[in-house]
C-alpha positions in Angstrom: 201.3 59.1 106.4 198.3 60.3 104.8 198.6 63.9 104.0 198.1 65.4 100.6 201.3 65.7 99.6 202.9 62.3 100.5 199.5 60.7 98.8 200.1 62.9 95.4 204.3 61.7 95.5 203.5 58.5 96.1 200.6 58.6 93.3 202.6 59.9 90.5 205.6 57.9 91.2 204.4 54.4 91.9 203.7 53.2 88.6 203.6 49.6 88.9 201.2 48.1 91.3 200.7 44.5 92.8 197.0 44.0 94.0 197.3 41.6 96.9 194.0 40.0 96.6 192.3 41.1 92.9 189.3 39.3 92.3 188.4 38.4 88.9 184.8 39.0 89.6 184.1 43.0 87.7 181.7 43.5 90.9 184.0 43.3 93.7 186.0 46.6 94.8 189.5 45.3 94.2 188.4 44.7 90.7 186.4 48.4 90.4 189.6 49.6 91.3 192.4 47.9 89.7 190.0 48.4 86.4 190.3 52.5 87.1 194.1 52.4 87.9 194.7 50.0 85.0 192.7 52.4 82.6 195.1 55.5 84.4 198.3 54.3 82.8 199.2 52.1 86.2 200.6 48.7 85.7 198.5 46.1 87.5 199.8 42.9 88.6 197.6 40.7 89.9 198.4 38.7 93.3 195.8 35.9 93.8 196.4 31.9 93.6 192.9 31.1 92.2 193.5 32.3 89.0 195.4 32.3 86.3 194.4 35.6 84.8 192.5 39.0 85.6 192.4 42.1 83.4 194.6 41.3 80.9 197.5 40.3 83.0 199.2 37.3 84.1 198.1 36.4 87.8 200.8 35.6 90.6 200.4 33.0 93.8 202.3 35.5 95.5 204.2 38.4 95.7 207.6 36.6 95.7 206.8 35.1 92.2 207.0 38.5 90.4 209.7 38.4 88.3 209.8 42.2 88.0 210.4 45.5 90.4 206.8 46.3 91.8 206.6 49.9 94.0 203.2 49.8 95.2 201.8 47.0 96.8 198.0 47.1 97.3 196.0 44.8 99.9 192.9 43.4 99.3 193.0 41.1 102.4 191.5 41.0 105.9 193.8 42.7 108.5 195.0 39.7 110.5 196.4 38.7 107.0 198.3 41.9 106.4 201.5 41.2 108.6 203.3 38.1 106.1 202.0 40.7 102.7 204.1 43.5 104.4 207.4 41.1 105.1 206.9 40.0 101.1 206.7 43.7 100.0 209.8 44.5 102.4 211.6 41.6 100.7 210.7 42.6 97.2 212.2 46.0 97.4 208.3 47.5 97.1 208.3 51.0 97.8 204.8 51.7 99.6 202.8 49.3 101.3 199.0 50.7 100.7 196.0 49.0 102.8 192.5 49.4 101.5 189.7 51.0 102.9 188.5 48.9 106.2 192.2 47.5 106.4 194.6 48.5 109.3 196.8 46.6 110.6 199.0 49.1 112.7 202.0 46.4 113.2 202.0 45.9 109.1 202.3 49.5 109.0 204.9 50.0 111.9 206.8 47.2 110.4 206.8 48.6 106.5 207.9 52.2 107.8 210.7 50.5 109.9 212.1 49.3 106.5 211.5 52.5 104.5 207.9 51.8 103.1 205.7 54.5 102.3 202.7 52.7 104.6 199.0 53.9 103.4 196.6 52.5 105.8 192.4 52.5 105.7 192.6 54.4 102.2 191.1 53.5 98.6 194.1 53.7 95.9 191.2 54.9 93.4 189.4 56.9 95.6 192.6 58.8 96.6 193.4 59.2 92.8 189.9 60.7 91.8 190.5 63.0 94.8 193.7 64.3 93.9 193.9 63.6 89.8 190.9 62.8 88.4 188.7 65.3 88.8 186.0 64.3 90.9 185.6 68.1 92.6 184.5 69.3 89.0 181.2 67.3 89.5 181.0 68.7 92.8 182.6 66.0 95.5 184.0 67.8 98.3 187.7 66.2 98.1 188.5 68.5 101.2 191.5 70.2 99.1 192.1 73.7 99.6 194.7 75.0 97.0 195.2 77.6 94.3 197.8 75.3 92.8 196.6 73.1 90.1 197.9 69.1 90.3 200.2 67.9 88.3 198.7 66.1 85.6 200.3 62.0 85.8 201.9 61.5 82.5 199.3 58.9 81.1 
């Protein structure tokens, strides 16, 4: 589900987030973004075997090897590898399974609903934050929201 609504609950309650895929390199997008979420008050836990460390925090092979409750679990990956990331966030006890921007893997997202995920599919986590938290229509971005309510602020 992608409405407004379900984006902003699932936005100011998902606080920790594993990002299946983070690059260490600052130029790729999963590192642009992790960066912004990380320097929102978001607790970013890296998921990628190649290294040992990326923005401060301790990197993970896989999800399974986080010792801690994660809610959010962010994909970096190509779609074909989607399916096995959304049977680790089931088993985890992850409460939204989120697919980038260019990622849709309907069967992930099928599966992940099944099991109670929240299932975000073809959307950028930072993009959808700017949208709905940070601002971006006071520098003019149409964010295509229509409302006389202000958003509640995250408590960052």
């Amino acid at each position: 589900m992608s409405d407004i609504e379900t984006l902003r609950r699932i936005l100011s309650s998902c606080r920790t987030i594993a990002v299946v895929g983070l690059s260490a390199d600052w130029f790729r997008p999963s590192y642009f973004a992790a960066k912004y979420l990380q320097e929102h008050g978001y607790r970013i836990v890296p998921v990628n075997p190649r290294y040992p460390e990326i923005l401060g925090e301790k990197c993970y092979a896989s999800l399974e090897e986080i010792p801690f409750e994660v809610d959010m679990v962010d994909v970096f990956r190509r779609t074909e590898d989607v399916m096995p990331i959304a049977r680790q966030a089931v088993a985890i006890g992850a409460r939204c399974l989120w697919q980038q921007l260019g990622v849709v893997n309907a069967e992930a997202d099928a599966y992940a609903r099944a099991h109670g995920l929240d299932s975000v599919t073809d959307r950028c986590v930072k993009i959808e934050h700017a949208r709905l938290f940070g601002g971006l229509n006071w520098v003019g971005v149409n964010t295509r929201v229509i409302s006389a309510k202000r958003p509640r602020v995250l408590p960052y």
